[in-house]
Legacy VTK file of the C-alpha trace (Angstrom):
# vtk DataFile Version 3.0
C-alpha trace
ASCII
DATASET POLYDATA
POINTS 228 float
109.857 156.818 120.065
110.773 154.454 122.999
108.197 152.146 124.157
105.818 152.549 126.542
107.020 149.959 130.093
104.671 147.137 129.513
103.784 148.049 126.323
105.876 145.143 124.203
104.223 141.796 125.316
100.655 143.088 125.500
100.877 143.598 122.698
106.929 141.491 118.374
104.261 141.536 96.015
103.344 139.024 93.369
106.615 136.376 95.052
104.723 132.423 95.150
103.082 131.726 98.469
104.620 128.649 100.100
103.249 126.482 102.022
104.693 125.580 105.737
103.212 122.228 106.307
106.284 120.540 104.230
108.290 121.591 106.867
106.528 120.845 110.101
108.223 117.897 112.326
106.346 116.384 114.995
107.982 116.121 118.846
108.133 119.526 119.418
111.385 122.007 119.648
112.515 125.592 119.603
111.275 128.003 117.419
112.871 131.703 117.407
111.470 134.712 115.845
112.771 138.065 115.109
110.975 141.075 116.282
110.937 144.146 114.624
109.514 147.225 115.540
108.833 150.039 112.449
111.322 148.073 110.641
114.045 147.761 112.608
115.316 144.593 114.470
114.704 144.940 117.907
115.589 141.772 119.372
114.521 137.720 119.531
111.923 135.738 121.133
112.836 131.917 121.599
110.184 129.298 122.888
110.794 125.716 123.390
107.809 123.132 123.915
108.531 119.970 124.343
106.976 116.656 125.915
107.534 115.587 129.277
106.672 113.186 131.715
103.143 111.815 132.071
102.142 112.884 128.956
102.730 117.124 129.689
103.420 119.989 127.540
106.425 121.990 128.671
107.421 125.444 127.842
110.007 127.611 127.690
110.720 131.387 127.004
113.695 133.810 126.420
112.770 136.991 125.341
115.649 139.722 124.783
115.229 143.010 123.339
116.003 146.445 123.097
115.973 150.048 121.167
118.670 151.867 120.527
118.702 155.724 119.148
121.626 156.621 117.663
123.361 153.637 118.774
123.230 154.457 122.612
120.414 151.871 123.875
117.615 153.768 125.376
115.278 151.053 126.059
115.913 147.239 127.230
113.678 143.978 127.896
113.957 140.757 129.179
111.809 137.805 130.060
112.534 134.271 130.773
109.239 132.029 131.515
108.535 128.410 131.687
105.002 127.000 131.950
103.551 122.780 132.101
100.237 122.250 130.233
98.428 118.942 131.304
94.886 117.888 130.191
94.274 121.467 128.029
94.900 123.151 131.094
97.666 125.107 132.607
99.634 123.531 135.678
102.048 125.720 136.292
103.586 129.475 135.297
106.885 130.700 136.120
107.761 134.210 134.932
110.712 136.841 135.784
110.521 139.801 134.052
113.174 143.096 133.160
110.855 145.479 132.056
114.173 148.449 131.363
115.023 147.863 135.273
111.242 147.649 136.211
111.013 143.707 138.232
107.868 142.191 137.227
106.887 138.253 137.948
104.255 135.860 137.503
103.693 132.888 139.476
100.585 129.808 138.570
100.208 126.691 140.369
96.656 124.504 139.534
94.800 124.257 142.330
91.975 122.173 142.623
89.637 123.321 139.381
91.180 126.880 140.077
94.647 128.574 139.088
95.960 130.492 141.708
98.238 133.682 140.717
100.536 135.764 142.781
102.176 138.111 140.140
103.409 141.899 140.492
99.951 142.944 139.527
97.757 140.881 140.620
97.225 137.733 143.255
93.963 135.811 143.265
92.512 132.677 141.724
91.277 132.386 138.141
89.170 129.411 136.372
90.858 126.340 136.077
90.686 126.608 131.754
92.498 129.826 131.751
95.283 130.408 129.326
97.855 132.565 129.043
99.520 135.335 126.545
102.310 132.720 124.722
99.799 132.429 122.078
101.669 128.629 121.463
98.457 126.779 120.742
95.378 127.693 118.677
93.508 126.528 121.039
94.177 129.311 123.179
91.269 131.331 121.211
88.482 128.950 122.783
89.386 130.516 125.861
87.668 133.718 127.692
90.825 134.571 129.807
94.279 134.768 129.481
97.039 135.692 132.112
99.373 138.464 131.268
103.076 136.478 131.655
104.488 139.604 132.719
102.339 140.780 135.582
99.656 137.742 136.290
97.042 140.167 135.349
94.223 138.240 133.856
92.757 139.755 131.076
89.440 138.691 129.410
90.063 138.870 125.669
87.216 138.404 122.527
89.067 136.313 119.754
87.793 136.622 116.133
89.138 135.661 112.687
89.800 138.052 110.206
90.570 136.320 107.289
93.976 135.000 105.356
97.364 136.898 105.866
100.582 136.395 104.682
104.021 136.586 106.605
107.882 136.660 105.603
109.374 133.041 106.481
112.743 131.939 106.541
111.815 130.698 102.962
109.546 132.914 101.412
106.142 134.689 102.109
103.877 131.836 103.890
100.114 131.990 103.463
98.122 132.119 107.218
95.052 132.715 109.033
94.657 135.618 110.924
92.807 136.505 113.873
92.496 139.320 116.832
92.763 139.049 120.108
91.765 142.211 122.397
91.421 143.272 126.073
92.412 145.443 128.911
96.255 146.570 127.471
95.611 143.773 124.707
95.225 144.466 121.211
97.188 141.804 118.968
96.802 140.151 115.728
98.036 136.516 115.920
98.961 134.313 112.855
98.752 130.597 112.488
99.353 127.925 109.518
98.437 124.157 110.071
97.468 125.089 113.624
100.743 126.244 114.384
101.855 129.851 115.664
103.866 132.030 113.047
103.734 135.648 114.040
102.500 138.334 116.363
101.578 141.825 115.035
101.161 144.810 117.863
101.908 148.211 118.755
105.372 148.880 121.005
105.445 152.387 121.828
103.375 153.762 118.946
105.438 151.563 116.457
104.405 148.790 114.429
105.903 145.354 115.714
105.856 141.497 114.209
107.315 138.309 114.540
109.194 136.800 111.911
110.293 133.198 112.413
113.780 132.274 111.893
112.472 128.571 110.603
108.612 127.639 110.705
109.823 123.976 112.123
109.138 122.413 114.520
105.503 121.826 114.890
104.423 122.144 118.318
100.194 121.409 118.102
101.607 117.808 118.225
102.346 118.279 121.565
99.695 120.371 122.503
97.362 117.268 121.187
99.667 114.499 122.943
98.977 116.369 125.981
94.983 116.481 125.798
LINES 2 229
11 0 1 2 3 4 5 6 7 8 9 10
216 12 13 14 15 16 17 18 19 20 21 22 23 24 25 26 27 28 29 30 31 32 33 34 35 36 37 38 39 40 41 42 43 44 45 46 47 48 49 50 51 52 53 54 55 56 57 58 59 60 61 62 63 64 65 66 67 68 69 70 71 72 73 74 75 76 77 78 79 80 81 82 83 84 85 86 87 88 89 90 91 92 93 94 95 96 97 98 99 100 101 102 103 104 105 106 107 108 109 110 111 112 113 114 115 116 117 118 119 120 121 122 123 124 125 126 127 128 129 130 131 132 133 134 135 136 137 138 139 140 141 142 143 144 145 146 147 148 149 150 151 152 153 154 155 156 157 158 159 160 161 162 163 164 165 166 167 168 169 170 171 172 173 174 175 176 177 178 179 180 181 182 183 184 185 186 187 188 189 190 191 192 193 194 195 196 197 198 199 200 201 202 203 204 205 206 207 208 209 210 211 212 213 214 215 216 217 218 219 220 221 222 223 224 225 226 227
């Protein structure tokens, strides 16, 4: 089955469990993860986050996939995004989306205690803590609202943990903590070891999806706590 438009985002045995935190290194860099969907790769997601002047967080996305049926692609998505995190809080969002030849955008700028949004869905001003769906810092589940990167939609999402989980790293199976995240068109289950982001589960078009990370270094809560 092809996924649903706007369906991917909102939502990519008895082996020795090793541990990640060996291979953590502070400063911040790119992580990539494969995403499959029931199985089958479907594509990459690459984030950057790095520190930059005056003590910021910087971020940057590249998201590229696609699903093919019997080898003819029927179904393809692209998003590039780049966001600046100051003082916990979100300064800036910049977000073009391919969504299989449907434009969508996102747009953030900090304005006074306020965010103000002008996305493809939405345009209005949101509370000046809001987050938004890049999941990059654990700290994001403190907060009450998060802004759809595709769309600017703001969603307001209920976090809970749901106990230890397990994913396949470039290594071996790596123990983590797992926890939900739901609201309007959101319905994930986000993974995290040493307060670090490892996977995404969701559903893509009535499919199972997940993350898998290509390498679980670098570390980026560093920077997320260098920015603070």
């Amino acid at each position: 089955m092809t996924p649903t438009r706007r369906s991917l985002i909102l939502g990519v045995g008895a082996a020795t469990v090793l541990s990640p935190f060996p291979l953590l290194a502070a400063g911040g860099g790119s992580r990539t993860f494969t995403v499959y969907r029931d199985g089958a790769e479907m594509g990459t997601h690459r984030i950057d986050v790095r520190s930059g002047p005056d003590g910021a967080a910087e971020v940057d996305i590249d998201i590229r996939l696609q699903v093919k049926i019997l080898g003819i692609t029927a179904y393809r998505y692209t998003m590039r995004n780049r966001e600046v995190w100051k003082g916990g809080r979100l300064v800036s969002m910049d977000s073009e989306t391919n969504d299989d030849g449907d434009p969508d955008f996102s747009r953030v700028r900090q304005v006074g205690d306020e965010l103000e949004i002008e996305g493809s869905m939405f345009s209005g001003r949101v509370p000046g803590d809001t987050v938004s769906t890049t999941y990059w810092s654990m700290d994001f589940l403190k907060r009450g609202i998060w802004i759809n990167t595709q769309t600017g939609v703001p969603i307001e999402v209920t976090t809970a943990a749901i106990g230890p989980g397990e994913i396949t790293g470039p290594n071996g199976p790596v123990a983590t903590e797992r926890w939900t995240a739901k609201g309007e068109k959101l319905d994930v289950i986000l993974h995290y070891a040493g307060g670090e982001w490892l996977s995404v589960e969701f559903t893509a078009g009535g499919e199972p999806a997940v993350y898998a990370p290509q390498s679980i270094a670098p570390a980026f809560a560093p920077v997320w706590t260098a920015s603070l």
